[in-house]
C-alpha positions as CSV (number, residue, x, y, z in Angstrom):
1,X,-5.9,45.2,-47.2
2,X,-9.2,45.9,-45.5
3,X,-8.8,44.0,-42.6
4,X,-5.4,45.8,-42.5
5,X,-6.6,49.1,-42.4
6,X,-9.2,47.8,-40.3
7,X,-6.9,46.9,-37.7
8,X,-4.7,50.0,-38.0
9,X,-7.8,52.3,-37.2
10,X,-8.5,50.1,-34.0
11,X,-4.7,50.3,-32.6
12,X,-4.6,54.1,-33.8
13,X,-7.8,54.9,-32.1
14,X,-7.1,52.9,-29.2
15,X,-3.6,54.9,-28.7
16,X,-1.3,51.6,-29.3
17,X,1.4,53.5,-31.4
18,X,3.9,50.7,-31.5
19,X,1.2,48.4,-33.4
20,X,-0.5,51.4,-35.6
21,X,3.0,51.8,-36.7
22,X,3.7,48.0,-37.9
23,X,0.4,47.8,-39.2
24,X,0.9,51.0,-41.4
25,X,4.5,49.7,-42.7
26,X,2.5,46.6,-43.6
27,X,-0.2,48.7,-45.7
28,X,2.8,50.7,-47.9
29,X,4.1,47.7,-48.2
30,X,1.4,46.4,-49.8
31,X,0.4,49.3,-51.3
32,X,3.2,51.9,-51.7
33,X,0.8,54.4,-53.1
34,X,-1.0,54.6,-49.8
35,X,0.5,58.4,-49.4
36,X,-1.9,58.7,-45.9
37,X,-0.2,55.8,-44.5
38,X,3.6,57.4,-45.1
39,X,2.2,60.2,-44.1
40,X,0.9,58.6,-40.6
41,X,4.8,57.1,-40.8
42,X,6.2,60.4,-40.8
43,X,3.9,61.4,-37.6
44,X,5.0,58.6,-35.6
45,X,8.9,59.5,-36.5
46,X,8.2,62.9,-36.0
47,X,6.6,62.0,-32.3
48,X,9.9,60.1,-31.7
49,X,11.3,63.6,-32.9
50,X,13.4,61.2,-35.7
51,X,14.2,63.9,-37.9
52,X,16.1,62.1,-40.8
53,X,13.3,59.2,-41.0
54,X,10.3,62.0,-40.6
55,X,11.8,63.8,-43.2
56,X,12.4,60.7,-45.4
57,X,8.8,59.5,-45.2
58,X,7.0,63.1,-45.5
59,X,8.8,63.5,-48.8
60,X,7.8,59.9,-49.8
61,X,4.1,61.5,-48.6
62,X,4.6,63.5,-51.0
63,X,5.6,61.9,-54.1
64,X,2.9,61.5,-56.6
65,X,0.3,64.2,-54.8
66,X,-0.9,67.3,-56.6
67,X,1.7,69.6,-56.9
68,X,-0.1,72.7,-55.5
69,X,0.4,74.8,-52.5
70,X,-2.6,73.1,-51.1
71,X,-2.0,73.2,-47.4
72,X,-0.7,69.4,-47.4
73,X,0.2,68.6,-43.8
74,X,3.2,66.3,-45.4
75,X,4.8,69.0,-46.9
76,X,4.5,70.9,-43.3
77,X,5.9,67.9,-41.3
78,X,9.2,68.1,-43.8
79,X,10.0,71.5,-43.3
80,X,9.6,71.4,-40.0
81,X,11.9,67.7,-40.0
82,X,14.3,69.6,-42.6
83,X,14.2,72.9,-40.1
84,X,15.6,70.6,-37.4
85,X,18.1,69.1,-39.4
86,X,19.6,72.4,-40.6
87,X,18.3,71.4,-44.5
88,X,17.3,74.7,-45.4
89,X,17.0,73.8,-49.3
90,X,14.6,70.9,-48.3
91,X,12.8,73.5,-45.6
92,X,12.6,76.1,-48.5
93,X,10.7,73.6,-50.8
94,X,8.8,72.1,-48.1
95,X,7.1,75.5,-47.0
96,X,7.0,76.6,-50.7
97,X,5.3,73.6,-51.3
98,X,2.9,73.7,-48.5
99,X,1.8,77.5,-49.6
100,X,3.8,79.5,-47.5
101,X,6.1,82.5,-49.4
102,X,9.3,81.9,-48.8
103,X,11.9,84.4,-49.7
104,X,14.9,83.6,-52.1
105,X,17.9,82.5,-51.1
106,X,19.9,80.1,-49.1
107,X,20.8,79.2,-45.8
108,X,19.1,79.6,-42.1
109,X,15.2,81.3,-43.2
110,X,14.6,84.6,-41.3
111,X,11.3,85.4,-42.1
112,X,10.2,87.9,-39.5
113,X,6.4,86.5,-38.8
114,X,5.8,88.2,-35.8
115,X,5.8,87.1,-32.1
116,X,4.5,84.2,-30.3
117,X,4.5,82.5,-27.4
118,X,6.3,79.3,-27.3
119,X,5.7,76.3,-24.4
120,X,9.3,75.1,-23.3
121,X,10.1,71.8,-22.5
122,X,6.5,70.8,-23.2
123,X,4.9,67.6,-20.7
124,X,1.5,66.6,-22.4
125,X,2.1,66.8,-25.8
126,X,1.6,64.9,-29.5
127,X,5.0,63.3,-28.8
128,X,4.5,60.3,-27.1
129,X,5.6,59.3,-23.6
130,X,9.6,60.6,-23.5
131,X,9.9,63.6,-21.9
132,X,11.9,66.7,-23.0
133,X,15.0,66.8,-22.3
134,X,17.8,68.7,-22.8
135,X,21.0,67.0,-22.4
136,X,20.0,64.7,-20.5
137,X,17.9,66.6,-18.2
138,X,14.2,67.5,-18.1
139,X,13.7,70.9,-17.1
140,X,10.4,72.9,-16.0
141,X,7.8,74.0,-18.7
142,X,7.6,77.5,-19.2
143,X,5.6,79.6,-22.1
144,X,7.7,82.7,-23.3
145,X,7.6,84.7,-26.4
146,X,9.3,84.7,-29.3
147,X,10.2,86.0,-32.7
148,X,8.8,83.6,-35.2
149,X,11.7,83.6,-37.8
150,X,9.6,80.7,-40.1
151,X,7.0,78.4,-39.5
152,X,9.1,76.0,-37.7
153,X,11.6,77.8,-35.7
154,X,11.6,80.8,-33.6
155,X,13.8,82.7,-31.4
156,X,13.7,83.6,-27.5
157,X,12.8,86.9,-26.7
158,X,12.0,86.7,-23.3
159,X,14.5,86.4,-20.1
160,X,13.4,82.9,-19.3
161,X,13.6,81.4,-15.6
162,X,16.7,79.4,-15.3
163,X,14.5,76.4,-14.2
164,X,13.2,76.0,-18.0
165,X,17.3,75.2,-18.8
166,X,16.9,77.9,-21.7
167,X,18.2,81.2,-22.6
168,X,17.2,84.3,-23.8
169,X,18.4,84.4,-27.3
170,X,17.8,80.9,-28.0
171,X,16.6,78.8,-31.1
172,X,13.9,76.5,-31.0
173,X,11.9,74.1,-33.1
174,X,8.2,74.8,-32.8
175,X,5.2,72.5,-33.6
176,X,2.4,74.0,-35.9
177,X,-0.6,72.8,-34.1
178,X,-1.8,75.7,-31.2
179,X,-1.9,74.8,-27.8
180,X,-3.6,77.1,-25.6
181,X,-3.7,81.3,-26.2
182,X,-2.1,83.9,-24.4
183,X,-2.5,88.1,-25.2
184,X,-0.2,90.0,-26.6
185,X,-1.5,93.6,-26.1
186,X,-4.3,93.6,-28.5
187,X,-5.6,90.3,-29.3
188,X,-5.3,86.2,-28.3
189,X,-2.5,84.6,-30.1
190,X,-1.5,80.6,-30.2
191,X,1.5,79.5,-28.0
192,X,3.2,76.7,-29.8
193,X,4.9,73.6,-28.2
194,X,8.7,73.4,-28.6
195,X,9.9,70.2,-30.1
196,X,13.7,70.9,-29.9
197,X,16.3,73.3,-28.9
198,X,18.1,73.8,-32.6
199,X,20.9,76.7,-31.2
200,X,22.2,77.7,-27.8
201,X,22.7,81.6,-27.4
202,X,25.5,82.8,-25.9
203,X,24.2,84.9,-23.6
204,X,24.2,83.7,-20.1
205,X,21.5,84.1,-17.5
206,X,21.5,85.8,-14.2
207,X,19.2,87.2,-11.6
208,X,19.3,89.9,-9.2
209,X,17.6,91.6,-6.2
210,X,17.0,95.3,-6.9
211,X,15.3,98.1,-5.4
212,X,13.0,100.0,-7.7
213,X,10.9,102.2,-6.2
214,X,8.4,103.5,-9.0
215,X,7.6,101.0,-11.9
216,X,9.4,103.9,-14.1
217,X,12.8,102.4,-12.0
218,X,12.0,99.0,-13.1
219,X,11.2,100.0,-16.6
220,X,14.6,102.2,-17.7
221,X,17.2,98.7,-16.5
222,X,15.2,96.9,-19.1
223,X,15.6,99.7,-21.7
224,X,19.1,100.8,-20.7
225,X,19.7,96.5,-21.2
226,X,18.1,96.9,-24.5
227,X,19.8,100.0,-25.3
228,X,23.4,97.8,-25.2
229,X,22.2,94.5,-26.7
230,X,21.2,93.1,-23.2
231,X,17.9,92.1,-21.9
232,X,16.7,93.1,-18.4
233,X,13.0,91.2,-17.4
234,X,11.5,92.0,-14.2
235,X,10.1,88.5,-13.4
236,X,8.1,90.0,-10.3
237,X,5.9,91.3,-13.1
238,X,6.5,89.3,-15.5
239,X,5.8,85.4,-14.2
240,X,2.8,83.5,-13.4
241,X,1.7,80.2,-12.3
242,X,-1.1,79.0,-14.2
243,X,-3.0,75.7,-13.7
244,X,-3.0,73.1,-16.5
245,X,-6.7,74.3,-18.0
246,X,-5.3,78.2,-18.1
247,X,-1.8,77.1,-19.6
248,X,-3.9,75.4,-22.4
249,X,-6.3,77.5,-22.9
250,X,-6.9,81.4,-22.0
251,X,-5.4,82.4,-18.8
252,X,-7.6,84.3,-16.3
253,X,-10.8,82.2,-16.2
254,X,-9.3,81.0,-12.9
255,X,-7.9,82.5,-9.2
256,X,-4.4,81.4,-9.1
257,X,-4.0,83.1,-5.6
258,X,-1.8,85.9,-7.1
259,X,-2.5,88.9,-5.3
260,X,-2.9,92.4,-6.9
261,X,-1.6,95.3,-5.2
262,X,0.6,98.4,-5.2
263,X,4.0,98.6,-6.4
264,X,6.4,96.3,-5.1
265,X,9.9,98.1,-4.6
266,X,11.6,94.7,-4.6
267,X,11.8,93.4,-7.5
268,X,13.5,90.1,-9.1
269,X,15.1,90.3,-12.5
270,X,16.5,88.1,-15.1
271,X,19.5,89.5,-17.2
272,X,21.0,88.0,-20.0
273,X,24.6,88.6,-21.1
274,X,28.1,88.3,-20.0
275,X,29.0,89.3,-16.1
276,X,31.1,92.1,-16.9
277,X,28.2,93.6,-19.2
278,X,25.8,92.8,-16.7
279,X,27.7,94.2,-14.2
280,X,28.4,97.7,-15.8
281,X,24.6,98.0,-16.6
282,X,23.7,97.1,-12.8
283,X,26.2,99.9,-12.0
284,X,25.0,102.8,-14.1
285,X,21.5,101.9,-13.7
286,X,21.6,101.9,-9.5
287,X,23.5,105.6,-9.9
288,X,21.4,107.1,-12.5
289,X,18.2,107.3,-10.0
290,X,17.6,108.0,-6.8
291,X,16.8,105.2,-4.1
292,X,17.9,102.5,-6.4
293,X,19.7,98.9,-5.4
294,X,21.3,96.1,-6.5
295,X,21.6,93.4,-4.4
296,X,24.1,90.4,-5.2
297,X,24.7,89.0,-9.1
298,X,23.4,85.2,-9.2
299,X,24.6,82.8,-12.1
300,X,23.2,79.4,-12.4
301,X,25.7,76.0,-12.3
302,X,26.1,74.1,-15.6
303,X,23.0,75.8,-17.0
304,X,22.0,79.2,-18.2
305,X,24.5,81.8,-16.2
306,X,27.5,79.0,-16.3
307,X,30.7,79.8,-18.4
């Protein structure tokens, strides 16, 4: 058993995944009350993003370990495996058990925790070497923000660029370890990686050219959008390209060459919803102020924007 976990510290340490992974089956094997080990199981399902199996071998983490709310990283790793598989009986337990208060009932959790930012379709990550994909297709990353509705899943907030293969609206699993800050008006927050798309909104996607000529322009489509259940994000304003150290860290201790400036009267906004709503809200937005545009309605092929 020594030289076992002798050897599984070497392959773990040296980043051999496959051969940690055997040597740790070998260990519970030997030793089924080696709760690390199933544990260090469930990681390595969880980085394949094997949801049944992570979930499996978390709650076999778990038997036999103090019952308190003690913060026990097995207990996180289930709800978030249980989140992903719709369990929400299992998640319940799970985030009970880990120390979080849950509120009573059943079905889908919609905890309200507050806004983050969430990393799309994440490229360097815990995960291992597969990329994320979403049917079939890997899409760009993109950090937007988003109502945390538990500690493993959180909805879209933002209009996000149709590149990213997401829409506003939608559900995603989120990871619990941080990865990078971004500021949300008052303090640094933790952006999150997401590790699944759990539910497809309905709304589509679509962009358009307008002319605003005072920020004030720009600012009543998105709250005449909100005002109807839409969303309306000026992505002039909005976007930024960051380099790798400033997406995973705080932005802004770099030049990214964007310039600063006055008021750009052409903007570029993303609006989610169905055409004909879109439409009408283009329409009585352009003739409620003077000098305002709207150049041609853009959807987006068998992604966000497609029917």
């Amino acid at each position: 058993m020594e030289r076992l976990r002798a050897a599984y510290t070497v392959a773990d340490d040296a980043g051999d995944r496959v051969e940690a992974e055997r040597l740790a089956w070998l260990i519970v094997a030997a030793d089924p009350g080696a709760r690390g080990f199933w544990f260090d199981l469930g990681l390595f399902a969880k980085r394949r993003r094997d949801w049944v199996e992570s979930a499996r071998l978390n709650a076999r983490a778990l038997d036999g370990a103090p019952p308190d709310r003690d913060g026990n990283p097995a207990a996180w790793n289930l709800g978030i495996a249980a989140t992903a598989l719709g369990d929400w009986a299992s998640a319940r337990r799970a985030w009970d058990r880990y120390g979080v208060d849950v509120p009573e009932g059943d079905g889908p959790l919609t905890m309200r925790l507050g806004m983050v930012p969430v990393r799309l379709n994440p490229t360097d990550t815990d995960l291992g070497a597969e990329p994320f994909e979403i049917d079939g297709v890997v899409h760009e990353t993109e950090v937007v923000w988003t109502e945390r509705l538990s500690p493993g899943h959180a909805r879209i907030v933002n209009v996000p660029l149709p590149e990213s293969g997401h829409r506003y609206g939608d559900v995603v699993l989120i990871d619990g370890s941080p990865l990078g800050e971004r500021f949300n008006g008052t303090s640094w927050v933790p952006v999150f990686n997401e590790l699944a798309l759990l539910e497809r909104s309905p709304l589509l996607t679509w962009t358009v050219q307008v002319e605003a000529h005072e920020q004030a322009d720009a600012q009543a489509l998105s709250a005449l959008a909100d005002g109807r259940g839409l969303a309306a994000e000026d992505w002039t304003s909005s976007f930024q390209i960051l380099c790798k150290a400033c997406s995973e860290g705080r932005p802004g201790a770099h030049d990214h060459g964007q310039p600063e400036g006055s008021w750009r009267s052409a903007r570029r906004f993303g609006v989610a919803g169905r055409e004909e709503h879109v439409r009408a809200l283009l329409d009585d937005w352009a003739s409620s102020g003077p000098g305002r545009q709207v150049g041609e309605l853009g959807a987006f092929g068998d992604g966000p924007g497609s029917e």
